[in-house]
N, C-alpha and C positions, 0 to 999 in steps of 0.2 A: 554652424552646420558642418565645416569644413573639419572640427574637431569631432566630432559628435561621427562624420566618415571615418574617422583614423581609428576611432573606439571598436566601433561596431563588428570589425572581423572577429576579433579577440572576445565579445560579449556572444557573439556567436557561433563562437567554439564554444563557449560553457552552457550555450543552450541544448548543444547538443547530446553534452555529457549530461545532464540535467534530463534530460528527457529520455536518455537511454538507459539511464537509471530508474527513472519512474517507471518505464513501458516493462523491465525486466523483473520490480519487484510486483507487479500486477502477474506478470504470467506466470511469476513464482508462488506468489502468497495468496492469491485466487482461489486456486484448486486446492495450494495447503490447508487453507484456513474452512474449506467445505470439509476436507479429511479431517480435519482436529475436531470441528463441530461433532461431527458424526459420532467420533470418537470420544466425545464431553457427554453425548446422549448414551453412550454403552452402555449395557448392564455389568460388566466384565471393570469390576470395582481398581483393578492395582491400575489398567489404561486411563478410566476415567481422572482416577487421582492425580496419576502424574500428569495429565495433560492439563490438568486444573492448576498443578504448582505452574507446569511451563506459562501459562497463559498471565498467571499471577506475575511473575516474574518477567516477563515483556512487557506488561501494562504499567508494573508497578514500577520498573528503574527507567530514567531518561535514554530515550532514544541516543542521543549523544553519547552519553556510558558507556550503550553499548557499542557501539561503534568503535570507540577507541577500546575497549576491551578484546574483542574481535580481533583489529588490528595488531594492539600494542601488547596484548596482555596473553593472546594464545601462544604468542613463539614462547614467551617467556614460560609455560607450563610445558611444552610438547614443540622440541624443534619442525618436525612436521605439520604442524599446527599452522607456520608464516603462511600468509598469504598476500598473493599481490594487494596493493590499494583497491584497485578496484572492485576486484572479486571482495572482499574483506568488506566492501560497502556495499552490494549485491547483498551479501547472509546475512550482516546484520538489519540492513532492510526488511530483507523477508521474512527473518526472523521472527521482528517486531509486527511489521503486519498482519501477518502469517495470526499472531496471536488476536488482534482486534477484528481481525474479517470473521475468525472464528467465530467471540462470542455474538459478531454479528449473525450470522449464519444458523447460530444455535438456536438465539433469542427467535428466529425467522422459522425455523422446525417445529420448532415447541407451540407456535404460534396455530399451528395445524391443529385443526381438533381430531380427535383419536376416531370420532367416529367415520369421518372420509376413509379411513384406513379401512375400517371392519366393511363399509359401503362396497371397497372395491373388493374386499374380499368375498363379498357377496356374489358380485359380478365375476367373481372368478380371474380378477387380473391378476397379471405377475407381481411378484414384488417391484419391479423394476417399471412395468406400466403402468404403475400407482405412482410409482415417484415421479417418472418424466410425462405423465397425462396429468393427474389430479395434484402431488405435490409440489414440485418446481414451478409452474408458472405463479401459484400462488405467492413461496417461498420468496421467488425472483421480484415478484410485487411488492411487499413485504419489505423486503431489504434494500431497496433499491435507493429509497434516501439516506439510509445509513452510509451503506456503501457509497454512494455518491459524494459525500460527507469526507470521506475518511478518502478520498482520492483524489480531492481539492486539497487533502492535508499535505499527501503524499508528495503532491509538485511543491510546496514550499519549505518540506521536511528536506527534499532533496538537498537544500544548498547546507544540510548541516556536515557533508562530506568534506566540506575546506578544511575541517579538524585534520584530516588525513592527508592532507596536501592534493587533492583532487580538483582540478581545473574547473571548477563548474562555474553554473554564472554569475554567482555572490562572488564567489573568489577573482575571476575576471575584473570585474567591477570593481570591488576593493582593492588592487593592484592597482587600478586606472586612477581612481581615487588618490590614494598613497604617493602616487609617483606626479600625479600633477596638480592636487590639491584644488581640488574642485569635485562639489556635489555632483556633477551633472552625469557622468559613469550610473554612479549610486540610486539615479534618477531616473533612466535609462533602464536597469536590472529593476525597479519596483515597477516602470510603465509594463515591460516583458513577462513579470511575472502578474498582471492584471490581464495582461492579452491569453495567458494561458489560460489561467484560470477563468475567464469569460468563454476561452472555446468550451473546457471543460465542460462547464456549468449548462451551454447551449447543446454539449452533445446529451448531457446526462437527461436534459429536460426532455428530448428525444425518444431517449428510449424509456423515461416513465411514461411519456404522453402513448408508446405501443404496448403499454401494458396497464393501460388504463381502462382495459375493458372488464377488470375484475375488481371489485368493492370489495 
């Protein structure tokens, strides 16, 4: 117990980096990845395209890659390019999210049948009181296990930042590990990242269970 005290400040500083990582590529990649959707549905053929390679190209190369590409590989193209650690695992975060919230988002548009659309036009709505009355709540229904999905992913993607030398809670742990040769550090970061992901998992059930009023 006494050892398991000596650990815990040091594991709790990488929770916090770990988690301010998470909360930042959400309010990043969120709103991006409704833009890019949007954008994937355009009729405006050169947008759709490119945003279909970007999308291909985040899905398609290890999160990891990019990261150290971001890091290691943009000073080497463009001095201006260096970025701190931190920031540099922020973009390539969002990046990659940015890309999967997408075609979440899309798959969840599409899912709309065209006729609600002509309905409000009927009714005379705006473009804009179609989308936040009749589209969005459905959309929001709709994606919400995806999404829920891919943001349990997001808290255990985070500890792939140690690549870069970032303090998070893997890397906490594996120090404690390394230096005193014993599981129980390592043991300690796997109970933490089950406490997360069960809040997670209770908050997400929350908000499907208030938008369960639509089939």
């Amino acid at each position: 117990m006494t050892y398991i005290l000596e650990i815990l400040p040091s594991l709790l500083a990488g929770v916090k980096l770990t988690l301010a990582v998470f909360a930042w590529t959400l309010v990043g990649a969120l709103p991006l990845g409704l833009l890019v959707a949007l954008g994937l549905l355009s009729r405006w053929h050169p947008l759709r395209a490119s945003l279909h390679c970007y999308v291909w190209l985040m899905r398609g190369t290890p999160l990891l890659l990019q990261l150290i590409f971001v890091f290691y590989g943009l000073p080497i193209l463009a001095s201006w390019l260096t970025l701190p650690r931190y920031e540099a695992a922020l973009v390539a975060f969002i990046l990659n999210y940015t890309a999967y919230f997408a075609e979440i988002f899309r798959g969840g548009l599409q899912a709309i049948d065209q006729g609600q659309y002509e309905s409000a036009r009927v009714l005379r709505l705006t473009y804009w009181q179609t989308i936040s009355r009749i589209v969005a709540p459905q959309v929001i229904k709709i994606v919400l296990p995806a999404v829920g999905n891919e943001v349990i992913n997001l808290v255990k993607d985070s500890s792939l930042v140690y690549v870069i030398g970032l303090g998070d809670l893997l890397r906490a742990g594996n120090i404690a590990t390394a230096r005193d040769v014993t599981l129980v550090p390592l043991l300690l970061v796997g109970l933490i990242y089950l406490v997360l992901t069960a809040l997670l998992t209770l908050i997400l059930n929350k908000v499907e269970q208030r938008f369960s009023y639509w089939r």
